[in-house]
C-alpha positions as CSV (number, residue, x, y, z in Angstrom):
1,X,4.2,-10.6,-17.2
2,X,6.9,-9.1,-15.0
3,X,8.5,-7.0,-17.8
4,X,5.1,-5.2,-17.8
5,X,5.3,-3.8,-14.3
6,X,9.4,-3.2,-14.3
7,X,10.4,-3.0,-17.7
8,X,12.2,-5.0,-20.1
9,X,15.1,-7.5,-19.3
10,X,18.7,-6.0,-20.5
11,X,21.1,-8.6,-21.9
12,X,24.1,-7.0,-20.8
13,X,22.7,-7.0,-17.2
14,X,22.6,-3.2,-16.8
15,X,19.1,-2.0,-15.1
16,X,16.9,-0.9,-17.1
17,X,15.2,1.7,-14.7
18,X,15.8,5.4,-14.7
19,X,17.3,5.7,-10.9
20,X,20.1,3.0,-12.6
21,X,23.3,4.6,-11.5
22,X,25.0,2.4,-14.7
23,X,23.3,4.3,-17.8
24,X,25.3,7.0,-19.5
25,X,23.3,9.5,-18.8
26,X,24.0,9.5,-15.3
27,X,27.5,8.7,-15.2
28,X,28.9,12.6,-14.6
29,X,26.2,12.9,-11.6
30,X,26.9,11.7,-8.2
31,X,24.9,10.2,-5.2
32,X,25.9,12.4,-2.1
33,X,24.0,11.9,1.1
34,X,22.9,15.9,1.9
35,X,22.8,16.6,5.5
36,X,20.4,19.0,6.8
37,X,18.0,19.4,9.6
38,X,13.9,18.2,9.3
39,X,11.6,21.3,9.4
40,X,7.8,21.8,10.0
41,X,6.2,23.2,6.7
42,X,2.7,22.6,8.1
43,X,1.4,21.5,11.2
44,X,-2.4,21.0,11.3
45,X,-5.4,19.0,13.8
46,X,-7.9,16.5,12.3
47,X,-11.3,16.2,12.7
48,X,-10.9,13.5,14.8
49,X,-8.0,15.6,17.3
50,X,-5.0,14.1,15.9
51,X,-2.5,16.6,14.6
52,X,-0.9,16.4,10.6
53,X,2.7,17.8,10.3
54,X,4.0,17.8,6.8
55,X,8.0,17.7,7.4
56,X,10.5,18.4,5.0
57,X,14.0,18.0,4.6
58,X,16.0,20.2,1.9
59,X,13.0,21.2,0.4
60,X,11.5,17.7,-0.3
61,X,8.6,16.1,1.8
62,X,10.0,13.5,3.8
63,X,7.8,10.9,6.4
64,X,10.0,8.0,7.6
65,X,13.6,7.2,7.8
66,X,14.0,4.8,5.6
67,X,16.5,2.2,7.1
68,X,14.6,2.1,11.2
69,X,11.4,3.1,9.5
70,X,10.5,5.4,12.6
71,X,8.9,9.0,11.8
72,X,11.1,12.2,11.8
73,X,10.6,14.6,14.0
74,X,11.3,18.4,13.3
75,X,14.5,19.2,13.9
76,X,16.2,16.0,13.9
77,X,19.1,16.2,11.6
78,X,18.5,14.0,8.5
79,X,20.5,13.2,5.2
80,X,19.0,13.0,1.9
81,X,20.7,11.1,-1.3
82,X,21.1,14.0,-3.9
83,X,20.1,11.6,-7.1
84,X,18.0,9.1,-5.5
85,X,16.4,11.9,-2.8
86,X,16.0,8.9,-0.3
87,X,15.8,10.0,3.4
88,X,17.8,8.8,6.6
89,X,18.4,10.0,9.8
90,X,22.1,10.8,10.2
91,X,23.2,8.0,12.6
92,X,21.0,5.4,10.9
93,X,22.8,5.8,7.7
94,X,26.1,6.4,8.9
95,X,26.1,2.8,10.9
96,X,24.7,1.6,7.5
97,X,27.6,3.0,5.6
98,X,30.4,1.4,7.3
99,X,28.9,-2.3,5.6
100,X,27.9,-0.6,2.5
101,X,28.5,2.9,0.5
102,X,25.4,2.5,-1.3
103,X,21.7,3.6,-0.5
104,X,20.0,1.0,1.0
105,X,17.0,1.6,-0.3
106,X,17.8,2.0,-4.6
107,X,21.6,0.6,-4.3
108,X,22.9,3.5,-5.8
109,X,26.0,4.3,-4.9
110,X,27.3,7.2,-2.9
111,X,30.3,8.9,-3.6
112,X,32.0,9.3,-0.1
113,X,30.8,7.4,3.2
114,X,30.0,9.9,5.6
């Protein structure tokens, strides 16, 4: 069944999920897109010659923006949703915020557009 996998229906047509921005708990917490800049944590070569980096943006591991889907790079300057902790580059999501003041990848919705 689908309620297995996502949880059980609500009636009052809330989301049941924890990221929901609806549930009381999370009501006095507020989705602002962080800005800061990518770093190299770790920067390693493969067996087979092809080189690792592990990036992270304000202190969390981040790999792909997630609205062009293309890779950061260090030092690009990113922005990072402080509930949701979903990671954009700072041009993708501010063309995406003049449609929408909500992550586009949870709908949660951010306090201020950018």
């Amino acid at each position: 069944m689908l309620s297995d996998f996502i949880g059980p229906g609500s009636p009052d047509g809330t989301m049941g999920s924890p990221r929901s921005f609806s549930t009381d708990s999370n009501l006095d917490k507020v989705n602002v897109p962080l800005l800061g800049d990518v770093e190299v944590e770790r920067r390693r070569k493969t067996k087979d010659g092809r080189i690792k980096l592990k990036l992270m943006l304000l202190d969390t591991p981040v790999d792909k923006c997630g609205i062009c889907l293309m890779q950061f790079r260090g030092n690009n300057v990113a922005r990072l949703g402080s509930i949701c902790r979903h990671a954009f580059h700072d041009k993708c999501l501010g063309q995406w915020l003049v449609r929408s003041n909500t992550c586009p990848m949870c709908r949660v919705p951010f306090a201020n557009q950018v």
